[in-house]
N, C-alpha and C positions, 0 to 999 in steps of 0.2 A: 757660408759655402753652399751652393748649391746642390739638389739634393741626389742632382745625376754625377754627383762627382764620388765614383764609387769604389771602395775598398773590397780585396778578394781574400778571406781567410782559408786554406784549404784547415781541415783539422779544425775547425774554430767550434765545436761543441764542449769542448770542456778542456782544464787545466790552465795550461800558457795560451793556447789557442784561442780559448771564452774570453781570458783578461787582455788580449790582444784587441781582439772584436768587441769589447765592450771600450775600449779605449780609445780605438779609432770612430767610432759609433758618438765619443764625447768633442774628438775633434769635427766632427763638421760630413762625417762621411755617411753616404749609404754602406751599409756592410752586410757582404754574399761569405754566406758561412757553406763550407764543407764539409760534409762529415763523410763516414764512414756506413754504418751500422745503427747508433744510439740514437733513436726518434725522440726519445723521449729529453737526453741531454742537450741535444741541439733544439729542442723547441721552449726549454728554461734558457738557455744561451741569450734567441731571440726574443724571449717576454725581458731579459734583465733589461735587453736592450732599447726597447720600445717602453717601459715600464720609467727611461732615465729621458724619452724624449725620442730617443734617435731611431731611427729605421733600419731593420734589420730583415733580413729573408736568409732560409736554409737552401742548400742542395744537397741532394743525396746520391753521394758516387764514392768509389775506389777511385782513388788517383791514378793507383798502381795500373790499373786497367785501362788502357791503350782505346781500344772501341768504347767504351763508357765515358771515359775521359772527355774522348772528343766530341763523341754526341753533345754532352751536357755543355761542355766548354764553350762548342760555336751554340747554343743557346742563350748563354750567357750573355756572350759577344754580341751577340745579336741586338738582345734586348738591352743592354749598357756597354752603350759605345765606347763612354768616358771614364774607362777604366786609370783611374791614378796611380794605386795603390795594387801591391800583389805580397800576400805574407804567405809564404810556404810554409807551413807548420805541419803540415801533416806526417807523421812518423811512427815506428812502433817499433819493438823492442822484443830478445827474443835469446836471454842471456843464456850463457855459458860457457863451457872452457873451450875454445878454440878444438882442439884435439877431438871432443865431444862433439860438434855441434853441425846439427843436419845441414845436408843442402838445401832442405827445403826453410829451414828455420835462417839460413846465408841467405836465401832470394829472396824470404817475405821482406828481409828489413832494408835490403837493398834495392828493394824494387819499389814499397812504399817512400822511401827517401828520395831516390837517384833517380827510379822511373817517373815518380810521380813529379817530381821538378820539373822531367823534359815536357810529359802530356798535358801541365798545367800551365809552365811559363812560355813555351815556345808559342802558342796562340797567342795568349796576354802582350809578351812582347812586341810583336804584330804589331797589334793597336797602339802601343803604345809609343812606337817608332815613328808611326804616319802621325800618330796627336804631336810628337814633338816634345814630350812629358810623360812622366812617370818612376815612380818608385816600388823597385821590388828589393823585398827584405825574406832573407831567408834564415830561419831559424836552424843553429848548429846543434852543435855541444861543448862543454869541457872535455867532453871524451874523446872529439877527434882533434884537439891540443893536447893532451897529454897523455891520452891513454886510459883506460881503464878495464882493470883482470875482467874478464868473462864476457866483455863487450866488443869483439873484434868486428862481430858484423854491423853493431850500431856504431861505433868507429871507424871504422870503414866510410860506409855512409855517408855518418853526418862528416867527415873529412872531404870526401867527394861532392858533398855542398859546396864546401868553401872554396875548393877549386874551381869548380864550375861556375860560381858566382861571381870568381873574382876574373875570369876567361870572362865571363859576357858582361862584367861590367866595364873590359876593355873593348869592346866591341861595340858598346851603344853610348859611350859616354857622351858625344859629338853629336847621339840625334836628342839629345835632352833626356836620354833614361839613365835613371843614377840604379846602381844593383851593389846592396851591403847583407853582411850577413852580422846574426847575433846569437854569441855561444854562450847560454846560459850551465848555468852551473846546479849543485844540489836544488831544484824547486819546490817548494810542497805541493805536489798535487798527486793527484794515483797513481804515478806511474813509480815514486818512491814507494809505493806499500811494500812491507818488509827488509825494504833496506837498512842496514846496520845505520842508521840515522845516527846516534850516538859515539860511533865510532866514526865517523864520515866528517862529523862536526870538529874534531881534534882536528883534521889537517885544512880547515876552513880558517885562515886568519880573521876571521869576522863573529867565526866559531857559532855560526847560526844557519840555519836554511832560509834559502831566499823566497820572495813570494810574487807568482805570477806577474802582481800588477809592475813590480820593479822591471821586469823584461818587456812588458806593454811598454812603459814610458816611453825604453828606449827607443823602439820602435815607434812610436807613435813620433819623437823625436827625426828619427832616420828619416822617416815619411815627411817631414815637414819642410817647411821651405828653411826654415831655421839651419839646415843639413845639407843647405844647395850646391857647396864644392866638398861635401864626404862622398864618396866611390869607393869600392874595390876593396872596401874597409870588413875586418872582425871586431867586432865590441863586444867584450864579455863580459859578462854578469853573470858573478860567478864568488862573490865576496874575498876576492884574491888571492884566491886559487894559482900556479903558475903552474 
């Protein structure tokens, strides 16, 4: 694969985001990592990935931020025409009981989720409508299929991914862009620190925690030509959770 054929992780410095980017980084891609904040996790992200062969580069922005967004976005653009690939990952989390829980702690998470979608993919799409090619994968949750106590606004959210993804993947099917989403389930990475892991595990029919790279696959799968008539599709991994 050529090396201008380029993958977008937003969130790609650590957890699902890094095993995403490190994954599409083995299929054949350039991969443009987002972060957030962490210089330091995003610049282990791109040594794992250039350490395995493949090419990787950081940016550093708030998705959520409208003017930052699109500064960096039409930079992007700019510089990689040949955008293939678009993995929304980027998300954050901000528990508690519904009844309790700020308005400000409801917008972070819905604005990282839901905003950051529209200031990342609406560009991306663009290009990827005139190339006539492209796949965007957007990372969900188990929590906007079934719910989960104290997560209304991260369910919220990631449920308005899947809506959203499955509207524009009615919408581009015809110019060659496929758009799926992937709702993983229990993951290990930091964003379980302190969750009743133990107790979590009983209602997991696989009765384990899942690991990053299992939700990479899939995606790296979705991305592939192997996936050429999936659309408008959720794929969970989630160890069969309903």
């Amino acid at each position: 694969m050529n090396e201008e054929h380029v993958a977008l992780v937003t969130g790609g410095s650590r957890g699902i985001g890094r095993a995403i980017a490190v994954e599409l980084s083995e299929a054949g891609y350039k991969v443009i990592i987002t972060y957030k904040s962490n210089d330091l996790a995003a610049d282990e992200t791109v040594e794992i990935i250039r350490s395995k062969g493949g090419s990787g580069e950081k940016v550093r922005f708030d998705v959520a931020d409208s003017k930052e967004a699109m500064k960096h976005m039409d930079e992007i653009i700019l510089q990689y025409k040949d955008i293939r690939v678009l993995v929304n990952n980027a998300g954050v989390t901000a528990d508690g009981l519904f009844i309790m829980m700020s308005e400000e702690d409801w917008d972070r998470v819905i604005q990282t989720t839901l905003k950051g979608f529209y200031n990342v993919t609406k560009p991306v799409i663009k290009r990827m409508v005139r190339n006539h090619r492209g796949s965007v994968v957007s990372i969900s949750s188990v929590a906007a299929l079934i719910g989960n106590r104290g997560q209304a606004n991260y369910a919220a959210a990631k449920s308005g991914l899947i809506a959203a993804s499955r509207s524009l993947a009615s919408e581009v099917a015809r110019l060659g862009v496929r758009v799926n989403v992937v709702a993983p389930g229990l993951i290990d990475t930091e964003m379980i620190q302190g969750a009743p892991v133990d107790k979590i595990k009983e209602i997991i029919p696989m009765a384990r925690i899942g690991k990053p790279e299992e939700v990479a696959k899939v995606v790296r799968f979705l991305c592939s030509d192997d996936a050429s008539y999936i659309t408008g599709q959720v794929i969970s991994v989630n160890g069969g959770m309903f």
